[in-house]
C-alpha positions in Angstrom: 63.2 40.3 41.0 66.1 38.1 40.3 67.8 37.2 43.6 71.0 35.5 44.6 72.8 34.7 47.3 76.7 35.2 47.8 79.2 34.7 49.8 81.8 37.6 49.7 85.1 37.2 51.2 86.7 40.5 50.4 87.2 42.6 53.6 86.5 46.1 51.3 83.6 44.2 49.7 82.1 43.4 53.2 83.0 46.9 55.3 80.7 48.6 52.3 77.9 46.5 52.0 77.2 46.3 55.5 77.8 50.1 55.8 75.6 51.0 52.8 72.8 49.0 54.6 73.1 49.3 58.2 73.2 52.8 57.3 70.0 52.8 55.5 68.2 51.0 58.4 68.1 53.7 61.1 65.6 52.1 63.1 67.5 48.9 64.3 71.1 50.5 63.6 71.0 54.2 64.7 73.1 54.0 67.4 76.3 54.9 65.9 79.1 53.1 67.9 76.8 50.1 67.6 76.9 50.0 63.8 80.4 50.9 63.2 80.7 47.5 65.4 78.7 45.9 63.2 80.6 46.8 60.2 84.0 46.4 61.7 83.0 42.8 63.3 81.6 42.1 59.8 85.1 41.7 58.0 86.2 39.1 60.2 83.3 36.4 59.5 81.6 34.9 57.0 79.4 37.2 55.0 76.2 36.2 52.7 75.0 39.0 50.6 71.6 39.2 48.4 71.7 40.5 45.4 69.0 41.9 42.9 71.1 42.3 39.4 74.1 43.7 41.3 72.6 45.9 43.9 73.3 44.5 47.3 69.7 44.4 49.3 70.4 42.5 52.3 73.3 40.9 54.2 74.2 38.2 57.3 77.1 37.7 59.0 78.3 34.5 60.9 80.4 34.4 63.9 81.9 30.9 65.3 81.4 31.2 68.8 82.3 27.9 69.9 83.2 24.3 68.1 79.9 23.3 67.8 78.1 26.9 67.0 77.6 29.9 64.9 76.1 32.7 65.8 74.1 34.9 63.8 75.9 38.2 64.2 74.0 41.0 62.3 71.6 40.9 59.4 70.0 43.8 57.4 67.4 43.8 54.5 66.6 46.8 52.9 63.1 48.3 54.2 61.9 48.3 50.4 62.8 45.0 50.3 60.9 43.9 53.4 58.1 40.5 53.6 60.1 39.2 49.9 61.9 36.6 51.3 65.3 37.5 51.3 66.0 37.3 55.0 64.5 33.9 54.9 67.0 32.9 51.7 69.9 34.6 53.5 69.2 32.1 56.6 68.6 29.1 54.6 72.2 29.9 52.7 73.5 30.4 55.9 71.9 27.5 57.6 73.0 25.0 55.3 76.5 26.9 55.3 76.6 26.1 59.1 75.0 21.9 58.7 77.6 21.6 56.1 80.6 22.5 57.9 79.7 20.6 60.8 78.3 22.9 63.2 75.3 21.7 65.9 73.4 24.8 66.6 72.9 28.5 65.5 72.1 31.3 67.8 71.3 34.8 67.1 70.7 37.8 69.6 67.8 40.6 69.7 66.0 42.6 71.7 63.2 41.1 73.8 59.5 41.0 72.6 57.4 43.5 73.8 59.6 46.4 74.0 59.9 48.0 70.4 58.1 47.0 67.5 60.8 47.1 64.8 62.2 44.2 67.1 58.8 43.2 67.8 59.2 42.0 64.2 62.5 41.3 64.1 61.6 38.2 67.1 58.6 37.1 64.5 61.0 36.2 62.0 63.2 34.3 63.8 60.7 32.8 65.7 59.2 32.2 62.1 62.4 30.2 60.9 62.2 28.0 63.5 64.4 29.8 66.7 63.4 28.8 69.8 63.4 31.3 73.1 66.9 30.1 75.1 67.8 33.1 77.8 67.1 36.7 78.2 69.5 38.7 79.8 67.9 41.9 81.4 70.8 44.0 81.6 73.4 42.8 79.1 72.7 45.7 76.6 71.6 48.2 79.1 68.3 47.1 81.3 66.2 49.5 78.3 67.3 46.9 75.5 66.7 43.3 77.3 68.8 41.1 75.0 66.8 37.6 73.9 68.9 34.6 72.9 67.0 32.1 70.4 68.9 29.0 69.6 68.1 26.4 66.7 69.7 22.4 66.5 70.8 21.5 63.5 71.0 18.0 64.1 
């Protein structure tokens, strides 16, 4: 596989990609409201896709929630394309995105361990790029989806 990284900045460009994969990942993005969120939010901030040839197989947004941080927004990866790396590239692009341009910290939002296993996962990962555990709010996305905040210094 022949990966790169991208940065789109077409609104069009952006509302597919994410569509075509959010879509495709039913078991983090089947709520429907949610994910038309997702892909509406998505326009608005800066968007890394990865590409193999010219098939989009994973994507992360970036949202600026204050001066001094950027939030990791959404992210999908193709299931096929799971445990490849591409998640981690699409940080590290992202990451150095967000050092470059000044910020301090990144933060990213999930669901808390030990309550589904797809997010079970998805709390490995981050934890696995270096995230550390800031806040859990119990009842932010409803009290059945306990929403973890994991933060990371850049400094």
């Amino acid at each position: 596989m022949k990966m790169k990284i991208k940065l789109i900045e077409d609104y069009e460009d952006k509302q597919k990609i994410a569509r075509q994969l959010l879509e495709a990942l039913p078991e983090w993005f089947g709520i429907e409201e949610a994910r038309e969120n997702y892909i509406k939010d998505s326009t608005d901030q800066l968007f890394f896709v990865a590409l193999d040839e010219n098939q989009a197989t994973g994507f992360l947004c970036l949202k600026e929630t204050s001066k001094d941080t950027l939030e990791l927004s959404v992210m999908g990866v193709l299931k096929e394309y799971h445990r490849q790396g591409i998640g981690k590239e699409l940080f590290l692009k992202a990451k150095r995105f967000a050092s470059e341009n000044g910020y301090s910290f990144l933060q990213v939002k999930t669901v808390q361990m030990g309550h589904y296993e797809e997010y079970d996962n998805t709390n490995r990962f981050y934890l696995g790029l270096g995230f550390k555990e800031f806040e859990v709010f119990p009842t932010l996305w409803g009290e059945w989806n306990p929403c973890q905040i994991y933060i990371m210094s850049l400094r």
